[in-house]
C-alpha positions as semicolon CSV with decimal commas, in nm:
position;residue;x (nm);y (nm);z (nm)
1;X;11,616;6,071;8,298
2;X;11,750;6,126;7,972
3;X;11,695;6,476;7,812
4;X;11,518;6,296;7,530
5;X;11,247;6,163;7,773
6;X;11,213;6,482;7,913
7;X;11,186;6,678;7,586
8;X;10,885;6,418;7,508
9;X;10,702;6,429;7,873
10;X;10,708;6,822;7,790
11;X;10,576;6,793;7,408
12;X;10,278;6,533;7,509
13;X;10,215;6,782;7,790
14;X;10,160;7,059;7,549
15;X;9,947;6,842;7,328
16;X;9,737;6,744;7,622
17;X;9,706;7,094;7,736
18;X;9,616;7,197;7,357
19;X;9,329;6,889;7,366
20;X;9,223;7,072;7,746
21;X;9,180;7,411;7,619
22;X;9,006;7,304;7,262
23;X;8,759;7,109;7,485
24;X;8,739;7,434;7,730
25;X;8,715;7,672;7,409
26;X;8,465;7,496;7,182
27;X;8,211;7,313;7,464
28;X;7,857;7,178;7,410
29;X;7,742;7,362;7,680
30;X;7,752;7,656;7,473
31;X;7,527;7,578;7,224
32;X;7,138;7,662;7,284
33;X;6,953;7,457;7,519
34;X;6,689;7,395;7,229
35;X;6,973;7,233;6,973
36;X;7,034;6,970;7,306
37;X;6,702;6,897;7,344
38;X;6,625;6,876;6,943
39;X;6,914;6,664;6,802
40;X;6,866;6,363;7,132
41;X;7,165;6,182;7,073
42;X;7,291;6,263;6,757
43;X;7,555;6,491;6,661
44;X;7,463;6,843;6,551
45;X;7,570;6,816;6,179
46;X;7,363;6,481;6,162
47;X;7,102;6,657;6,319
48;X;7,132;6,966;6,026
49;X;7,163;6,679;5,771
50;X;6,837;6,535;5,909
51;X;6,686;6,829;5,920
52;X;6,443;6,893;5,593
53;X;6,527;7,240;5,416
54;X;6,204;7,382;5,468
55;X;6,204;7,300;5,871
56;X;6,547;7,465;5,839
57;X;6,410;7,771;5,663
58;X;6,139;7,827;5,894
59;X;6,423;7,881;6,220
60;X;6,433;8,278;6,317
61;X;6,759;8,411;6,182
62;X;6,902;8,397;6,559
63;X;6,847;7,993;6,563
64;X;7,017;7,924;6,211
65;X;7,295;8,168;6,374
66;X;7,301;7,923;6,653
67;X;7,254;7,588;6,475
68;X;7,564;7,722;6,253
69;X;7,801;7,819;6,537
70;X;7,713;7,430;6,701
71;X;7,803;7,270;6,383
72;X;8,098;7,509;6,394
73;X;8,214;7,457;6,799
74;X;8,157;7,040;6,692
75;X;8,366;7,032;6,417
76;X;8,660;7,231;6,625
77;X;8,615;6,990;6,919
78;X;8,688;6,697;6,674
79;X;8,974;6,858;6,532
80;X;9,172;6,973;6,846
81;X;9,060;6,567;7,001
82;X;9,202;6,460;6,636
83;X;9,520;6,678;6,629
84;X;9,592;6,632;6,978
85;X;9,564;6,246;6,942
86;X;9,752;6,225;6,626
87;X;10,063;6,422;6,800
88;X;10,062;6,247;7,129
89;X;10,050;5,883;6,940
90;X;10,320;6,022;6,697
91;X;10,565;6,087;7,009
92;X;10,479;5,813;7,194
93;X;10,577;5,567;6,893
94;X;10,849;5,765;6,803
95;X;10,969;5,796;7,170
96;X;10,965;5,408;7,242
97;X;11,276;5,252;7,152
């Protein structure tokens, strides 16, 4: 093997690892049991965007807390899956010649 291949084996590794941790680190399982069973099978920020303002403003303080830190965990799940993607598509183009 050339050092070049190696060099990109161990970058996509990285990038793979990065994508396993960001999937360990911001997990649906986290969020409360009533945001799985209230948004079906929708995303939590479609569910908050579906949501009316006053059936928002009626949540305790603890389930806007929660609602917040899904919409939170969901949008750093896309972004390490994005990243992550983006990298290891990058190096695979650039490593194919």
């Amino acid at each position: 093997m050339k050092p070049a291949d190696i060099y990109l084996t161990i970058i996509i590794g990285f990038f793979l690892c990065s994508w396993g941790i960001g999937e360990f680190l911001w997990r649906k399982s986290k969020d409360a049991g009533w945001i799985h069973k209230a948004k079906g099978k929708k995303s939590v920020s479609k569910y908050r965007e579906s949501m009316p303002e006053q059936k928002f403003e009626e949540l305790s303080e603890i389930e806007k807390k929660q609602l917040i830190a899904a919409i939170r965990n969901e949008t750093w799940r896309i972004v390490s899956r994005g990243v992550s993607s983006f990298f290891i598509i990058m190096f695979l183009i650039t490593g194919v010649e």
